[in-house]
C-alpha angles and dihedrals in degrees: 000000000000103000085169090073083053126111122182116192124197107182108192110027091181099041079063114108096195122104103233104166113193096190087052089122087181099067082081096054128008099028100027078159085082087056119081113203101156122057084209090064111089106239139193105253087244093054099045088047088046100055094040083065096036087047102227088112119068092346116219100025108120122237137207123204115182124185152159114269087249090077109037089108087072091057100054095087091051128103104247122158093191139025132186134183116220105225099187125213123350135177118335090010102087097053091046086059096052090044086054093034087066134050097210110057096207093068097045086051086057093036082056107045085050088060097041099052092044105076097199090051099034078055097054095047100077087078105076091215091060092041091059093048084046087058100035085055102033095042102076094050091056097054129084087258099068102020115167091331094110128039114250112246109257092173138065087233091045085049098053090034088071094032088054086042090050100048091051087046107056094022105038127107116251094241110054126073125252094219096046087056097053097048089061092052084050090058093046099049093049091052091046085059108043083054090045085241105150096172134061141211136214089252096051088062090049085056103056084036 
């Protein structure tokens, strides 16, 4: 009764399988299946999320798409009245999310200079996502409990290395081997790559399983 209350969020634009081709001209007239104009109908996910942008489903709701640059081409056909880039962390801002990221403060001023003075990882800390994984890993080298036992990752390899290890360490089941599954993401990832496939399903972890 009020669309206009309405706010439709699609988080991952290009995570999404579905073929949802903005530039199609013949959904409006050869194939209006592919249209959903009724939120009674029963859709295909592509074609709801299609229409809701297109606003022939629910008019006058507003809609958020958010994605990765890689497929704003997919978007240019679209009917989109605003559109809006996500910078990330600058300036200060880094140094505010590591002081909130620890409790002791001591520890997030030395987290931090590490970073700064480190131009790969001072780069990569304007994304939030890569900030949290830079003070889940750098966090433990610089407490009482590691001291200087371990070397501080200098290098974005160094840094995933011990985010991967971590991550086996504390969430891996007790019977499988660390290696072994490593091994397998490996796998994965490089044939990701090669296929210029950046994101992965469930089902792809129960192939290289």
């Amino acid at each position: 009764k009020n669309p206009e209350k309405l706010l439709f969020i699609f988080d991952g634009l290009d995570e999404f399988k579905g073929r949802i081709d903005f530039a199609d001209n013949q959904r409006d007239t050869v194939e209006p299946q592919h249209i959903c104009t009724d939120p009674e109908w029963r859709c295909e996910v592509s074609d709801i999320v299609y229409s809701l942008i297109q606003h022939k489903l629910v008019p006058g709701c507003s809609v958020i798409v958010t994605t990765r640059p890689t497929a704003l081409h997919s978007l240019e056909k679209a009917e989109i009245d605003v559109w809006a880039e996500i910078l990330g962390f600058v300036g200060e801002e880094r140094k505010e999310y590591f002081n909130k990221f620890f409790e002791d403060q001591m520890v997030a001023a030395t987290v931090f200079k590490h970073v700064e003075k480190n131009e790969i990882l001072h780069t990569m800390s304007y994304n939030p996502s890569y900030c949290w994984i830079l003070g889940l890993v750098l966090g433990p080298f610089f407490t009482q409990r590691y001291g200087d036992l371990l070397q501080v990752p200098k290098t974005i390899t160094e840094l995933y290395s011990y985010y991967i290890y971590n991550i086996l360490k504390n969430h891996g089941c007790e019977n499988e081997s660390p290696r072994e599954v490593l091994l397998r993401i490996g796998q994965m990832a490089f044939t990701g790559v090669s296929e210029k496939n950046i994101v992965f399903t469930d089902g792809d972890l129960i192939k290289y399983d």
